[in-house]
N, C-alpha and C positions, 0 to 999 in steps of 0.2 A: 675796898669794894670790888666784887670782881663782877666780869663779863653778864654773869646770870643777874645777879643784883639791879643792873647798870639796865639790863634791857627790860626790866619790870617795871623799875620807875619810869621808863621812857614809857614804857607800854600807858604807864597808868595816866603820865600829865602829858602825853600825845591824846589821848582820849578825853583828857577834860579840855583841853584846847579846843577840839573838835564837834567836842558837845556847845564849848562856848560859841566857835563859828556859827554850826549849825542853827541852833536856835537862838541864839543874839542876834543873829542877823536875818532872822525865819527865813533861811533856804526853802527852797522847794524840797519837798521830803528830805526832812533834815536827817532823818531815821538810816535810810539810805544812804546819806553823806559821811555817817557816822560810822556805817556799818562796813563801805570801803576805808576807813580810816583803818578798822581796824587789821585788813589784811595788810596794810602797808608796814603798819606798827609792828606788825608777828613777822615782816619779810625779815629772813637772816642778812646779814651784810650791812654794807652802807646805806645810808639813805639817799633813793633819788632827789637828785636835784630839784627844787622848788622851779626855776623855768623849765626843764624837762619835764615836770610833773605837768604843771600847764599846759604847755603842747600836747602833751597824752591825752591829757582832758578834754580838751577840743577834740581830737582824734578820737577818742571813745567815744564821746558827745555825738560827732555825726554816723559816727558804724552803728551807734545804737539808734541814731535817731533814723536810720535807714530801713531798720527792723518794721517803721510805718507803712511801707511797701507792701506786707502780706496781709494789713488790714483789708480792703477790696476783695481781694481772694478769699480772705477769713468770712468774710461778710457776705458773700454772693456765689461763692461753691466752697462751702464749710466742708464738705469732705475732700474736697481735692485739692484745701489749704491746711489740714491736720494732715494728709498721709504725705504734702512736700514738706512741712514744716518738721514731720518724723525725721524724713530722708535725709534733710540738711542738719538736722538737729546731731544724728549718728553719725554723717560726715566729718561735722566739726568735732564731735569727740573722739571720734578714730585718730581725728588728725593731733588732736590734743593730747591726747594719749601716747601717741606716737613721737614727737616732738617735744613734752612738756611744754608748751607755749603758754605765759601768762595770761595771752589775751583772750584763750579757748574760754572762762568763765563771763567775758564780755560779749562773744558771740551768741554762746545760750541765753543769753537776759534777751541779745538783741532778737531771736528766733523766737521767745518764747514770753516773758514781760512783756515789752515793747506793746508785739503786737496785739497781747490781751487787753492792755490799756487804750492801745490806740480803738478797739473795736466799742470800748465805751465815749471813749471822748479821744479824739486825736489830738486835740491839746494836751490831753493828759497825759501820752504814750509819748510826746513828747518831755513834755515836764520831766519825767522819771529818765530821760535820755540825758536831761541837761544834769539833771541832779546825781545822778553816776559820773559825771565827766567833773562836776562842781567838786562832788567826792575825793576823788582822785590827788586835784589841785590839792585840797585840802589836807589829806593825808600826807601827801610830800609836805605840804609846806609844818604841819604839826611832828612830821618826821624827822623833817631837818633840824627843827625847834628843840626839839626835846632830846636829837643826838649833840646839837650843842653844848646842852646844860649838861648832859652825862655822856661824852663820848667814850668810845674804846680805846684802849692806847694803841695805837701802829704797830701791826704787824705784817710778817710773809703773809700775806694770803695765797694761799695755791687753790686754784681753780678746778673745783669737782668735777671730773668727766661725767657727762648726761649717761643716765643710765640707760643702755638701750632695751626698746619693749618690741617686741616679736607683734609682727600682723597678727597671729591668733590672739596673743594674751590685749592686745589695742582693740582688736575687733569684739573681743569679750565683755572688756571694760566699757565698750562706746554702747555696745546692748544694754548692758545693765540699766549704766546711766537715762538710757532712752526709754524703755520700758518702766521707769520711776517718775521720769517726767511727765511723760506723754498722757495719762491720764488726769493728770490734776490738772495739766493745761488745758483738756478737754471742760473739767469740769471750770474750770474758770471762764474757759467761755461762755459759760450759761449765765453768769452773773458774776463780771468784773469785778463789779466794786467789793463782793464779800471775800472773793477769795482767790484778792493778788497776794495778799502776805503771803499766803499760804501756798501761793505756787511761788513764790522768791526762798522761800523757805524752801523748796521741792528743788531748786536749782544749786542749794547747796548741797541736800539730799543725793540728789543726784550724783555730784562729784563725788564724796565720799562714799555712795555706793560701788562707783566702778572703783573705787581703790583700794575695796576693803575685801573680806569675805566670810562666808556665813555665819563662820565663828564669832568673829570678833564687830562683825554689823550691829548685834542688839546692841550692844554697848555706846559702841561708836551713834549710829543711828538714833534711837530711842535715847540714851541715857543724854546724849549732850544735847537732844533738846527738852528733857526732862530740868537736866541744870539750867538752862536760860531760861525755861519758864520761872525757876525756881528764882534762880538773879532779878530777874523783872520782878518776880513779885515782893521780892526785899528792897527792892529800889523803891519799887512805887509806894509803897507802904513808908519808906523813910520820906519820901518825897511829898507824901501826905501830911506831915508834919509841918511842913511849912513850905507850899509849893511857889517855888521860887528858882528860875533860872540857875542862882549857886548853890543852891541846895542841889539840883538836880545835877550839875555839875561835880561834886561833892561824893553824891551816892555813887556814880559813874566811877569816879578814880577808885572809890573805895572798893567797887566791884572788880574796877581791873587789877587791882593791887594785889585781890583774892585768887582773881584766876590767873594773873600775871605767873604768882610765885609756883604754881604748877605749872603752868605751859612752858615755861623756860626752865623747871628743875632744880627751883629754890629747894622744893616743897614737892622731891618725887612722891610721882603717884603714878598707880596700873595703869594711867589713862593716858593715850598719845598726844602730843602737843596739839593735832588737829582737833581733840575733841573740846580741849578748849578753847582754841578759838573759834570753832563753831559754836560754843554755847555763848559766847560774847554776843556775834552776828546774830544768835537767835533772840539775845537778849533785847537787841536793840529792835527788833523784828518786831517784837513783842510791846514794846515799851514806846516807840512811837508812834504807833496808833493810837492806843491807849492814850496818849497825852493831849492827842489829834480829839479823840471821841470828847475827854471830857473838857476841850474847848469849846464842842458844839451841844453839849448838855445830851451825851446820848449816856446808854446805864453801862461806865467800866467796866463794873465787873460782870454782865453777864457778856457783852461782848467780849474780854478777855479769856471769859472763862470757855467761849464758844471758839475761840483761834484755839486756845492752846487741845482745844480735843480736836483741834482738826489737823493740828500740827503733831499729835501722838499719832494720830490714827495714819496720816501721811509716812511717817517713819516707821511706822510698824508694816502699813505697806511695803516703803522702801527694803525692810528686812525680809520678810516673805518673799520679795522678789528674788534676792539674792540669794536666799535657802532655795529657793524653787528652781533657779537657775542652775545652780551648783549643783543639786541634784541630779538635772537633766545630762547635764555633760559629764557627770559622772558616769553615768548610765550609759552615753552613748561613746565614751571610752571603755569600758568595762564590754560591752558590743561590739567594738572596733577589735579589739584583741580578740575574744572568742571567733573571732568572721578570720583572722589569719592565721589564730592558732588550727 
């Protein structure tokens, strides 16, 4: 069994572990606990330490739960807590960019979730603070688990030099990202509760916006949350059959099994290993609501069917942006040469 093998099965019984946690023991957005499982399970290398994990989780727990801060501001000069919340937003992704830093996708939730939650209920802006940091724990420890049962054998590891990003091409990528975001956050201010997915959804958006480009956005963009709809809705549909915590665990693996073996190159395909892990995270986007609604007897599927158009139409924005963008600084390169020819 080699390497690629090795990390698909981890991917896949990391994930039903995690689904076990989550909902075996109804975390607070178990959805979200599930969904940082999953970038832990796709990080290449070792897995972090289970008490390192921990402590990360407390640490992320209170940075996000800090993000409660711009509620006040959000709530009592709403424009001159969207144009700071812009400023810092760009900041942290310049710096992100610049640096690669893992914790740059903790700071966006904490600038941009956080505080939409907290502007409906502050306990709830909470909750979703604790439940990223719950996360976290979680994924270490379902990482560790499952590099146990299949570890790699011992090797040199040589250490990839960071690739270094120029202030223009970081300052490019931090726009993009910001101008992807910045309106569905707007829009979710208007009404919280309908359209957090959907800006948690715009925060992955985001990322792969600034890292991608025009060409290769629809794809990336559009198609990998095309596939997690797609995923959710074979899950839920299996899970309909007999809905049941192992069932649901069950469909889970089975679905990471599928996307496992492309994102790690069992099973090459045209599509980058981020777009599949993004279609997991949208998977579960998608599918813990859903599980959430019809515990409260609301209609699945027209709520589901009402995320996932707002989840195309977000990433179709997302792509627009990036064509629109690229354009622009085409244009004013193409300007910049005629002005000193």
């Amino acid at each position: 069994m080699d390497r690629a093998d090795k990390a698909v099965l981890r991917l896949a019984i990391g994930l039903g572990a995690a689904v076990l946690i989550a909902y075996g023991f109804a975390l607070q957005a178990p959805f979200v606990v599930c969904a940082v499982a999953v970038l832990l399970l796709c990080k290449p290398g070792p897995p972090i330490p289970f008490l390192k994990g921990a402590v990360m989780g407390v640490v992320i727990a209170a940075l996000l739960a800090a993000g409660v801060l711009m509620v006040p501001i959000l709530e009592n000069y709403a424009t001159t807590g969207v144009l700071l919340t812009g400023a810092l937003l760009y900041a942290v992704l310049f710096a992100g960019a610049r640096s690669a830093g893992p914790l740059t996708i903790f700071l966006v939730i904490a600038l941009t979730a956080i505080p939409v939650a907290g502007v409906a209920d502050q306990a709830l802006g909470l909750a979703f603070a604790s439940a990223f940091g719950v996360g976290l724990a979680t994924g270490a420890l379902v990482s560790g688990f499952s590099h146990a049962l299949f570890p790699d054998p011992p090797a040199a590891s040589v250490a990839a030099a960071p690739v270094a990003v120029s202030p223009e091409a970081a300052s490019w990528s931090a726009l993009q990202a910001t101008l992807v975001v910045m309106p569905v956050l707007v829009l979710a201010l208007t009404n919280p509760a309908s359209y957090m997915p959907a800006l948690i959804k715009t925060v992955t958006l985001g990322q792969q916006a600034g890292s991608t480009n025009a060409q290769s956005a629809g794809r990336e963009l559009v198609g990998s949350t095309l596939m997690g709809a797609l995923m959710a809705t074979v899950v839920w549909f299996g899970l309909s059959l007999r809905p049941n915590l192992w069932m649901l665990t069950l469909w889970i693996v089975a679905a990471a099994l599928w996307a496992g073996a492309k994102l790690f190159g069992v099973r090459p395909t045209s599509f980058p290993p981020s777009f599949w892990s993004n279609a997991l995270i949208t998977m579960f986007i998608l599918l813990g609501p859903a599980i959430e609604d019809a515990a409260v007897g609301k209609d699945v599927y027209k709520a589901s069917a009402t995320r996932v158009a707002l989840f195309v139409a977000v990433a179709l924005y997302a792509w627009a942006t990036v064509w629109v963008l690229e354009r622009w600084r085409a244009s004013r390169s193409r300007a910049l040469v005629f002005k000193r020819t």
